[in-house]
N, C-alpha and C positions, 0 to 999 in steps of 0.2 A: 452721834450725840447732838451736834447742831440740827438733823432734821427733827428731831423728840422734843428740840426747844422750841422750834417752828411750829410744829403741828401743838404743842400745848397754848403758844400764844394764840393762832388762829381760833383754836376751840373753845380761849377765855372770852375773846373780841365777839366769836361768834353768840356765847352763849350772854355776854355784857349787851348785843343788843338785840337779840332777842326778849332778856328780861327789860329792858328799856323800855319797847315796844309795848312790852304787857303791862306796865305799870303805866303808859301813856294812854293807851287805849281804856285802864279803868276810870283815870281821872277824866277824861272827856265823856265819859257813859255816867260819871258819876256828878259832874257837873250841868249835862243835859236832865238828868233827873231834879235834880234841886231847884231850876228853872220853871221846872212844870208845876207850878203851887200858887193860888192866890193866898194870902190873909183874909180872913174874917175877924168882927171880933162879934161875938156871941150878945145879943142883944134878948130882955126878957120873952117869956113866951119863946122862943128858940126850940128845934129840936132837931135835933140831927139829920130825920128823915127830912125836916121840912127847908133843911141846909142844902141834904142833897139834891132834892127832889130842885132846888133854887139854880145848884150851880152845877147840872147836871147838862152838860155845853154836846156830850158826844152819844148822848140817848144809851148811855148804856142802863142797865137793870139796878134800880133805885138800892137794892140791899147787896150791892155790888160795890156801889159809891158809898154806901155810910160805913162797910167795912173799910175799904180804902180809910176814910178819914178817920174812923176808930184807930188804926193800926200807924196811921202817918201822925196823929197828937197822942200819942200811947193813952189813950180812954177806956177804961173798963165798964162796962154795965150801961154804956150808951149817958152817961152824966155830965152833963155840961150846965154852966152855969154862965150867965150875966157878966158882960166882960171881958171873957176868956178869949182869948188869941185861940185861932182854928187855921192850920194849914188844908188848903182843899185842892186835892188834885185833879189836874187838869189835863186834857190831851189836847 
């Protein structure tokens, strides 16, 4: 009886940090992400392509970066306007 109580605390402790582990490991992957972004704000004449094409720092493929930033300011049909806060991802 007393080893059945042993072996179940071991296996709480083990699998408490285990799960620990894994919920530490996403807030640091998810905190490193959030850091990689400048702000823009959207001034007239503006376009996306010409956002990315601007802040395009790691040479990757221009229709690469404006889906990035399509997807990171949830933007449909490429519309932006005058004003607007733009998060722009960065590596």
């Amino acid at each position: 009886m007393k080893l059945n109580k042993l072996r179940l605390i071991f296996v709480l402790v083990i699998v408490t940090i285990v799960f620990g582990l894994g919920i530490t490991s996403f807030q640091i992957v998810s905190a490193a992400n959030q850091n990689n972004v400048i702000t823009i704000t959207v001034n007239e004449g503006d376009t996306l392509w010409g956002i990315a094409k601007k802040h395009n720092t790691s040479n990757k493929d221009i229709r690469k970066l404006v889906f990035e930033i399509e997807r990171a300011n949830n933007i449909k049909k490429c519309l932006i306007y005058p004003g607007q806060q733009l998060e722009i991802p960065v590596q």
